[in-house]
C-alpha positions as CSV (number, residue, x, y, z in Angstrom):
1,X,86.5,228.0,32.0
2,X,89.2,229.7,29.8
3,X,89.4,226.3,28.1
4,X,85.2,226.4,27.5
5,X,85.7,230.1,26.2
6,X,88.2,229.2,23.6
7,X,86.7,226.1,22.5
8,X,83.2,227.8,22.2
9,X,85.3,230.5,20.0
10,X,87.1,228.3,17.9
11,X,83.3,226.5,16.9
12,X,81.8,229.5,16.2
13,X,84.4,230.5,13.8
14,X,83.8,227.6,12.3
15,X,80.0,228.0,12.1
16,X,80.9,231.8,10.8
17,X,82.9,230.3,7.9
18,X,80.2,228.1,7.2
19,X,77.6,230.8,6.8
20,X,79.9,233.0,4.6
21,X,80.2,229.7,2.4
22,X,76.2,230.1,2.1
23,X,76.7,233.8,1.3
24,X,75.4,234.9,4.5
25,X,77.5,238.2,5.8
26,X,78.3,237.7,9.7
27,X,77.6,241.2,11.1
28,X,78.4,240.3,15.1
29,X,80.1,237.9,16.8
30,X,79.3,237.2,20.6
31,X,77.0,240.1,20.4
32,X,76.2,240.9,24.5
33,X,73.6,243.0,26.0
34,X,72.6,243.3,29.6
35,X,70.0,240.8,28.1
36,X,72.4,238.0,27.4
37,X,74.5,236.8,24.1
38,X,74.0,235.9,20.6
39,X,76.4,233.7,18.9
40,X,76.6,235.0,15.9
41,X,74.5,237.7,13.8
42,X,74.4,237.5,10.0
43,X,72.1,238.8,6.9
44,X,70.9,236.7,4.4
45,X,69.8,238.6,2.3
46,X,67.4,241.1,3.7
47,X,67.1,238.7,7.0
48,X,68.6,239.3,9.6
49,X,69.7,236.0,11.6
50,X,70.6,235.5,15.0
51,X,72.3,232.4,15.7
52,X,73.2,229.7,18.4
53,X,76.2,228.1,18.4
54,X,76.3,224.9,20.1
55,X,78.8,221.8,20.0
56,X,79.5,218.4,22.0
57,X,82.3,216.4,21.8
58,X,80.0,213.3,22.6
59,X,75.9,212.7,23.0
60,X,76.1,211.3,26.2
61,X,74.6,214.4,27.7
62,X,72.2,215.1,24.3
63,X,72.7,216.4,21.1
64,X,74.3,219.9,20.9
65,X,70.6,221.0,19.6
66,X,68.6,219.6,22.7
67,X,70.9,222.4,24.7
68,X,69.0,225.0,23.2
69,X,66.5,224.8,26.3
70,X,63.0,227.1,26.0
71,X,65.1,229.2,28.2
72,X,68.0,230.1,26.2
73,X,65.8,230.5,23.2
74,X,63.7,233.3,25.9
75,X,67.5,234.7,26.5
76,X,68.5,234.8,22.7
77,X,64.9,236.5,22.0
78,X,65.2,239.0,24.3
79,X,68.9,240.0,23.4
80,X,67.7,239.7,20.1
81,X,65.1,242.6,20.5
82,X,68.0,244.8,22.4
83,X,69.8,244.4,19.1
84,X,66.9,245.5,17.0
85,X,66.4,248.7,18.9
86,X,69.8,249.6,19.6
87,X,70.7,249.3,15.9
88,X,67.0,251.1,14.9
89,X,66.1,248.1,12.6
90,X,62.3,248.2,11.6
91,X,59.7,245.5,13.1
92,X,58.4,245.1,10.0
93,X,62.0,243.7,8.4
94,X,62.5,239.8,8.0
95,X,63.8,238.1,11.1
96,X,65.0,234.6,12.1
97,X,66.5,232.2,14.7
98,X,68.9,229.1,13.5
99,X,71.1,227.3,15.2
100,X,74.2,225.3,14.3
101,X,74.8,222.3,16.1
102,X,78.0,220.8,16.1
103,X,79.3,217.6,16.7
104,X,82.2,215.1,16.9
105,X,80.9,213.8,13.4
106,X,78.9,216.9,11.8
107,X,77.5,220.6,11.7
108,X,74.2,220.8,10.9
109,X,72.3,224.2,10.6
110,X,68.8,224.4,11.7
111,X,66.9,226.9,9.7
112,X,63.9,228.7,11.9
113,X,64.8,226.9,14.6
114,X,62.5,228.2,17.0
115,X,60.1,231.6,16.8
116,X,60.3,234.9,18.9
117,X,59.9,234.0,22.8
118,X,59.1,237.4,24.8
């Protein structure tokens, strides 16, 4: 597990890095909430982004993307709203959900990625 933990870290530094290189500021990392975990946080802009972090070291069980089950995206949503209230942002303010997949070849970033799932 410890193995898992530092690998997952060392990925979504990587993914961080990537986002500053789009000028995206990463505000959180691992954000955590009795509701679950984000990834990674970052503005873009006036957008606030919460972001999923997933990589494979093969496709043999699926593409890091396809592990973003209807699920986790419920999980990520609902942290996401924690988030929101706890740091008093307004409804009305620009939100999204992304998610970079990573892979033995590639990162690939996945703009709007999947809406709000209460």
């Amino acid at each position: 597990m410890a193995n898992n933990r530092k690998t997952g870290s060392y990925y979504e530094e990587q993914a961080a890095v990537y986002l500053e290189s789009l000028g995206m500021t990463v505000l959180e990392h691992n954000y955590r909430n009795k509701r679950g975990e984000i990834d990674l946080i970052a503005k873009e802009s006036s957008t606030i982004v919460f972001i999923e972090v997933k990589y494979r070291s093969s496709t043999s069980c699926g593409t890091p993307g396809e592990a973003v089950t209807a699920g986790k995206q419920r999980t990520i949503s609902r942290c996401a709203l924690a988030y929101m209230m706890e740091h008093h942002l307004p409804e009305d303010n620009a939100y999204r959900f992304d998610v970079i997949s990573i892979g033995s070849d590639a990162l690939k970033h996945y703009r709007n990625a999947f809406d709000f799932c209460g």
